[in-house]
C-alpha positions in Angstrom: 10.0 16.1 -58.7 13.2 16.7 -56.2 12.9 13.8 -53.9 15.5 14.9 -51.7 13.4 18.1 -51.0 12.5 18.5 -47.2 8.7 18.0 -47.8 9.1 15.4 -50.0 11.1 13.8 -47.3 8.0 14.0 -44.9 5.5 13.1 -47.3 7.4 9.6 -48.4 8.2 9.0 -44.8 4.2 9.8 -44.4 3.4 7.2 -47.4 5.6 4.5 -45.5 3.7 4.9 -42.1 -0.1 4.6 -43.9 0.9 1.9 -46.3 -2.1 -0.3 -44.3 -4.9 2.0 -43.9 -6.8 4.7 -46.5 -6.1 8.2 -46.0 -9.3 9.1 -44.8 -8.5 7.3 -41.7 -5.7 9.2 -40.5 -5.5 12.5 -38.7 -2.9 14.6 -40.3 -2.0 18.1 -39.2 -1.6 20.2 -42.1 2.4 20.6 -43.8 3.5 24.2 -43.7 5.3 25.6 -46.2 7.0 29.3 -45.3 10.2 30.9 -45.4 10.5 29.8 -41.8 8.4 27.5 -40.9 7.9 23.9 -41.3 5.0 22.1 -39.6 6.6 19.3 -37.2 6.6 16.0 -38.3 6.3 15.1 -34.7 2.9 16.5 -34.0 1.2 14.7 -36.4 -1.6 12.3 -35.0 -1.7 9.0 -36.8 -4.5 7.0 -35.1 -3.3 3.7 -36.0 -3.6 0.1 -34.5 -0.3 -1.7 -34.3 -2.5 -4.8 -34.8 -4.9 -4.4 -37.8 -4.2 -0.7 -39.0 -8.0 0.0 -37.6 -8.5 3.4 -36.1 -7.6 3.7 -32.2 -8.9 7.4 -31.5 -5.8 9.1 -29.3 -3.3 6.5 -29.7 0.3 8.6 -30.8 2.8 6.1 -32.3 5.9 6.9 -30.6 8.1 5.0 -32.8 7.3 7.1 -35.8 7.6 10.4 -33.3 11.2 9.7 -33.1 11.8 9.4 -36.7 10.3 12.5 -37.7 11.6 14.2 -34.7 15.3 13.3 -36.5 14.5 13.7 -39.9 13.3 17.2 -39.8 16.1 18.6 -36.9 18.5 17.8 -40.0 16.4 19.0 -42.6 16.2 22.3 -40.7 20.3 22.4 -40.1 20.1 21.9 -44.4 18.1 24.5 -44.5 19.8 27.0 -42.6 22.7 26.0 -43.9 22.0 26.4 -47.2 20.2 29.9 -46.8 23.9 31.5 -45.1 25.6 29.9 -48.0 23.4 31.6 -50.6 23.5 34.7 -48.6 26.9 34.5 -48.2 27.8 34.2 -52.3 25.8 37.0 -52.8 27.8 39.3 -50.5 30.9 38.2 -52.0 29.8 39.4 -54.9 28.5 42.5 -53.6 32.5 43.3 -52.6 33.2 43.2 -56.5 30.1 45.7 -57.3 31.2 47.9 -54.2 34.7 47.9 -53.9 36.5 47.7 -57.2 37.3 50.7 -58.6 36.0 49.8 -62.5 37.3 53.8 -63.6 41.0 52.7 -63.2 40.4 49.8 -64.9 39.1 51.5 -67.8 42.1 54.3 -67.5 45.0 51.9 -66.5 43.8 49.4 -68.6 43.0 51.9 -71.9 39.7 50.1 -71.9 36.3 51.1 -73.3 33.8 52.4 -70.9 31.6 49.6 -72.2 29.3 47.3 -70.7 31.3 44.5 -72.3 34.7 45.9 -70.7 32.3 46.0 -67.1 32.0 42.3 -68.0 35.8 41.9 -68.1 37.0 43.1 -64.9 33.9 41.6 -63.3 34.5 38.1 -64.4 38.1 38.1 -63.2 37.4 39.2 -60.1 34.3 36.6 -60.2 36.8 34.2 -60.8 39.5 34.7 -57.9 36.3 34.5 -55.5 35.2 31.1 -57.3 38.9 30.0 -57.0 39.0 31.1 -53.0 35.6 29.6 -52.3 36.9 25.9 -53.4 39.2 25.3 -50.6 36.2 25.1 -48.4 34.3 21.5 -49.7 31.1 21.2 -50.5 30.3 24.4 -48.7 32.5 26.2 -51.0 30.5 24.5 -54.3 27.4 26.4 -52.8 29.1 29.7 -52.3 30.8 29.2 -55.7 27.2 28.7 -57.7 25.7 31.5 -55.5 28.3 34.0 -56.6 28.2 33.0 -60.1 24.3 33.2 -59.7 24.5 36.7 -58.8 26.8 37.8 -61.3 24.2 36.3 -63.9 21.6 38.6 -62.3 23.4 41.1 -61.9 24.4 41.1 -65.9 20.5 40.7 -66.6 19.6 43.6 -64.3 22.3 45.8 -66.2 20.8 44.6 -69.8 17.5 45.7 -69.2 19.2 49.1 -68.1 20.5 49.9 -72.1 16.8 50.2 -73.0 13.9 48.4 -75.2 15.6 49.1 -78.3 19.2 47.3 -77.2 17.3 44.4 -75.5 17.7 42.3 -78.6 21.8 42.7 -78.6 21.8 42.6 -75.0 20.2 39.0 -74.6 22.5 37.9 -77.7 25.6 39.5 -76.0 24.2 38.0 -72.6 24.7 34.6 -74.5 28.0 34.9 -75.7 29.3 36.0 -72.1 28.0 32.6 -70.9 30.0 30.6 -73.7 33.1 33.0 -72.7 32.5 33.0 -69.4 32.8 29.1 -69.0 36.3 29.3 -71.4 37.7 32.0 -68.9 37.4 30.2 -65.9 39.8 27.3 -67.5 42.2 29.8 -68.7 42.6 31.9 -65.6 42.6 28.2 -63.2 45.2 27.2 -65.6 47.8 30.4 -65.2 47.5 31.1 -61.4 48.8 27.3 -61.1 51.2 27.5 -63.7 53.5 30.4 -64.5 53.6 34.2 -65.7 53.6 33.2 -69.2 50.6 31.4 -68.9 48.7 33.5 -67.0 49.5 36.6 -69.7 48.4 34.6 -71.9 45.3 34.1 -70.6 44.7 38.2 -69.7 45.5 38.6 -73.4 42.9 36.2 -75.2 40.5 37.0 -72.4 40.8 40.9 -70.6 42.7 42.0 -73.5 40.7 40.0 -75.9 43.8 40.5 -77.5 44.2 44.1 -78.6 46.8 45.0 -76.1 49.9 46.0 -77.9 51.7 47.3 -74.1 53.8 44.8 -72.6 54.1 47.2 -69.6 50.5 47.2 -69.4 49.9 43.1 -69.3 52.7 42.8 -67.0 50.7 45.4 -64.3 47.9 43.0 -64.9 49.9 39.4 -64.1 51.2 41.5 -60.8 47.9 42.5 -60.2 46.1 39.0 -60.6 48.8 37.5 -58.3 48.6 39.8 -55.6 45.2 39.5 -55.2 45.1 36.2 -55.2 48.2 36.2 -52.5 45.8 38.4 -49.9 42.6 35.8 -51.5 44.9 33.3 -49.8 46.1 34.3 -46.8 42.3 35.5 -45.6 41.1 33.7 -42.9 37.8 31.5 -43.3 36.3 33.2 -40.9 36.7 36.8 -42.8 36.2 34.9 -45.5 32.5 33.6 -44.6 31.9 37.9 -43.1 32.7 38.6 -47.0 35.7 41.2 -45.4 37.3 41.2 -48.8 39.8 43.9 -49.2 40.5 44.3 -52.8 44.3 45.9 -53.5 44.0 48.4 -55.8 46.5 49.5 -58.3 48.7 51.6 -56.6 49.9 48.6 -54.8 50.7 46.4 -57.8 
């Protein structure tokens, strides 16, 4: 059980003020769970003497009225919160799926038209959104998972597309990503904060999975990877938290 969850809040806090008297003497209102709607804490009636813990019919402690009154104004700014941040790491993802061009890729790059090579370009770009997302705190870590998280769906959506007789390969392939996925990240972090060298060398065992034989080609790559990461950085946190992510596309690399 999450203790830290908002009606698990409420009910401890609940357990705390009836310590000295069986349930069936209180009047509770009901606790409603919704998308958008949590019963207040405040409204609850809890007929109880301040003396004995007998049952004083339309006596409100106001003491407890307080409490709850600040425990769930937070709990709602968590919620909210929370629910932008998720939002917002799905549309940041939503800017990879919509705005980069996976064709050139493919072309540029002399990559299959394969779900695997799909994979590739999407986990980079994944990646420079993971590594923008961190300079914002705690808030970032949210937006971080969330984008990840949709990139996981958005892998098992594509999956289930190849059919019931790839399922099998897909789930095993689906497995694999997750192993490579988690090696990437490390890779890629470690070249943008060191040098070109290292950060070909991490396009090569990981984009490339090293089959590319073109220096020229690796070297459009590196450019590319940095300027993208030079516009990541010099967006605003405002645009930033609006998702207005302009991708540079090749042309300008």
């Amino acid at each position: 059980m999450n203790f830290y969850h908002p009606i698990n809040i409420i009910l401890t806090a609940e357990r705390v003020l009836v310590r000295k008297s069986p349930l069936s003497q209180l009047q509770l209102s009901r606790v409603l769970i919704g998308r958008t709607n949590v019963c207040t804490a405040h409204k609850r009636l809890l007929y109880l003497s301040p003396n004995n813990g007998s049952v004083v019919p339309g006596k409100l402690l106001q003491v407890e009225d307080g409490i709850f009154k600040k425990i769930l104004k937070k709990i709602k700014f968590l919620m909210l919160d929370n629910a932008k941040l998720s939002a917002l790491g799905y549309f940041l993802y939503e800017t990879i799926a919509d705005k980069i061009d996976y064709l050139s890729f493919f072309n540029e790059m002399s990559m299959p038209d394969t779900f695997n090579s799909w994979f590739l370009v999407t986990e980079l770009h994944v990646w420079m959104l993971m590594a923008k997302a961190m300079e914002y705190g705690p808030d970032g870590r949210v937006i971080r998972n969330k984008i990840v998280e949709a990139m996981w769906n958005d892998v098992n959506d594509k999956a289930k597309k190849l059919g019931p007789e790839n399922l099998s390969a897909a789930r095993e392939q689906t497995r694999l990503l997750g192993d490579q996925f988690q090696a990437a990240i490390l890779a890629y972090d470690e070249g943008i904060l060191t040098d070109d060298r290292v950060l070909a060398s991490a396009l090569w065992r990981r984009f490339f999975e090293k089959e590319c034989k073109n220096a020229r080609t690796l070297e459009i790559m590196v450019r590319y990877v940095r300027l993208q990461m030079e516009s990541l950085d010099n967006l605003s946190e405002d645009d930033f938290k609006k998702h207005k992510i302009e991708w540079v596309p090749f042309d300008k690399t």
